[in-house]
N, C-alpha and C positions, 0 to 999 in steps of 0.2 A: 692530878696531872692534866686531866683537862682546862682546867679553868688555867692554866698557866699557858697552853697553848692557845688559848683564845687572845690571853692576856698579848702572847708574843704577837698573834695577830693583828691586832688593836696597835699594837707599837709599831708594826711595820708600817700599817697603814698610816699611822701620824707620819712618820718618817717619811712615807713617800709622798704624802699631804703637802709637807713640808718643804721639799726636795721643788716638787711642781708649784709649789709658789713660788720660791724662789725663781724659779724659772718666768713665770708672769710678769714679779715685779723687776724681775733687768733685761725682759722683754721690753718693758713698756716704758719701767725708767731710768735705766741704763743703771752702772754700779752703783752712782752716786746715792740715788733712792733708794738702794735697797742694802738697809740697815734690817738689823736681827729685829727689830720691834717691828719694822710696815712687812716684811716675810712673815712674821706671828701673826699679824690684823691681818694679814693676803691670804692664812691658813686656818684662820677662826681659831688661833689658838693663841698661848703666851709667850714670850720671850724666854723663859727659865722653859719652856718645851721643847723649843731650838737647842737650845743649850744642852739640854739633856741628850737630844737625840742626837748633835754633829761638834757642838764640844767651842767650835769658836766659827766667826766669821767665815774666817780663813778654810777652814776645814769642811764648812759648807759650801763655799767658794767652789775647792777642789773638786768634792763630789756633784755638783754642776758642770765643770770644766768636763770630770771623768765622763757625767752621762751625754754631754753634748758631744767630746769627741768620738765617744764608745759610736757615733753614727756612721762612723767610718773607716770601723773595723770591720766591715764586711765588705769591703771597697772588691777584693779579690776571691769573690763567693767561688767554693767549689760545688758542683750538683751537678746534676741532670739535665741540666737547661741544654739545646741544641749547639751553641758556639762559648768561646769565651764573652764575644761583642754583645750576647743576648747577656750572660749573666752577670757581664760589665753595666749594663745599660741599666737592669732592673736592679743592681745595688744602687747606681744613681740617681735613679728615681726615686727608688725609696730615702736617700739625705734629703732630698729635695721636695718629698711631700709639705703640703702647706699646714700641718700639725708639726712640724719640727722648727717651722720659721723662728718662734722666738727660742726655740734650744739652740738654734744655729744663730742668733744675734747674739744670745748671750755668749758665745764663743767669742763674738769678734770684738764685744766690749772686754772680753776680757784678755784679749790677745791686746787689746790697747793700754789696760791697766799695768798687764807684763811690763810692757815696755817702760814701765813709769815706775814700776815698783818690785822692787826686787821680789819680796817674799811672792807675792802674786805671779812671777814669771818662775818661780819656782815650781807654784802648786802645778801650773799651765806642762810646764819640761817632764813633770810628772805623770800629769795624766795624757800627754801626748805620748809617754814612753810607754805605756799602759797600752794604748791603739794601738801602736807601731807592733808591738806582739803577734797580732792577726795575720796582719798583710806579709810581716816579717817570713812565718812561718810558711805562707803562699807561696813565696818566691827562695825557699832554703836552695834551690835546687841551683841558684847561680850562688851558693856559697852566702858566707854570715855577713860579713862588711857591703858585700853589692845588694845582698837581699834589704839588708835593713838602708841603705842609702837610696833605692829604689822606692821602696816603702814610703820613706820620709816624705821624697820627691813628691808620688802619688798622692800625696794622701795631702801636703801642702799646694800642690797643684786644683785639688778636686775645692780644698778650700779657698785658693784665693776664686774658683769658680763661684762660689756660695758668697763670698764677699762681695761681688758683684750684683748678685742675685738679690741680693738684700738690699741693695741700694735701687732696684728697678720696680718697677710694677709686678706685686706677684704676677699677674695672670700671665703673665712673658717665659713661663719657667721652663716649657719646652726648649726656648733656643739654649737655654745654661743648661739643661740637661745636654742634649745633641752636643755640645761645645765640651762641655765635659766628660763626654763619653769618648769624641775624638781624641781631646787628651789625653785620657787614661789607656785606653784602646795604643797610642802612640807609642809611649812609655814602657809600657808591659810585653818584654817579650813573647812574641805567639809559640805555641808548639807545645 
């Protein structure tokens, strides 16, 4: 039994090997370049080990889609923090750290590809409906249709923040936080 745990270990890690190249190469070279075989060469590994671990393009696609949007299921953090504005501001911050940048490019190539290709605006509807969960259940308290309309709002809001962000100078990312905090802060019923 141990060695099979090890074994699982060893596969999670390719898997996640894998996942984060992915990520590198449609950081660096948008969808186009990043075919199953340059994600194998980006992960020191094979093409039939993609395969094995996500099954098709597409389905690796999604679990890129899921872990870049997954950044912004905490958009509506509950804690301890002093105010809602503090624990608004430090989920913003943290989408907005400069280790997330190319998680969050790869988002907006792939909010482009959506648009262009059905299946891909599929996997995207999916894993956006995945986030929306979080924030959904944040806001139950104005009811299911407003919490989840709210949600959407939010959470497409804080992104087209980041789409901009992406397009400037990192080192600027203060004022897209501040600006996206406003927002959200706006949005979010207080109380």
């Amino acid at each position: 039994m141990k060695g099979f745990s090890g074994a699982s270990r060893r596969g999670a890690a390719s898997r996640e090997a894998i996942l984060q190249a992915a990520v590198r190469v449609i950081g660096r070279e948008g969808l186009a370049g990043a075919s199953l075989a340059t994600v194998a060469s980006e992960a020191a590994t094979s093409k039939p080990a993609v395969l094995y671990h996500f099954g098709s393009r597409d389905r690796l696609l999604h679990e890129v889609a899921s872990l870049a949007f997954g950044l912004y299921r905490r958009l509506l953090p509950e804690g301890d923090a002093p105010s809602p504005r503090v624990r608004t501001e430090a989920a913003i911050t943290a989408i907005f750290a400069p280790e997330n940048r190319n998680l969050l490019a790869c988002v907006h190539e792939l909010v482009g590809l959506g648009m262009r290709d059905p299946a891909v605006g599929e996997l995207l509807a999916r894993s956006f409906d995945e986030v929306l969960q979080g924030p959904t259940r944040a806001l139950s308290h104005l009811g299911p249709e407003e919490a989840r309309a709210l949600a959407r709002t939010l959470v497409m809001t804080i992104h087209g923040h980041v789409d901009l962000w992406l397009c400037a100078d990192p080192a600027d990312t203060k004022q897209f936080i501040e600006s996206a905090t406003r927002a959200a802060l706006a949005l979010v019923p207080q109380g």
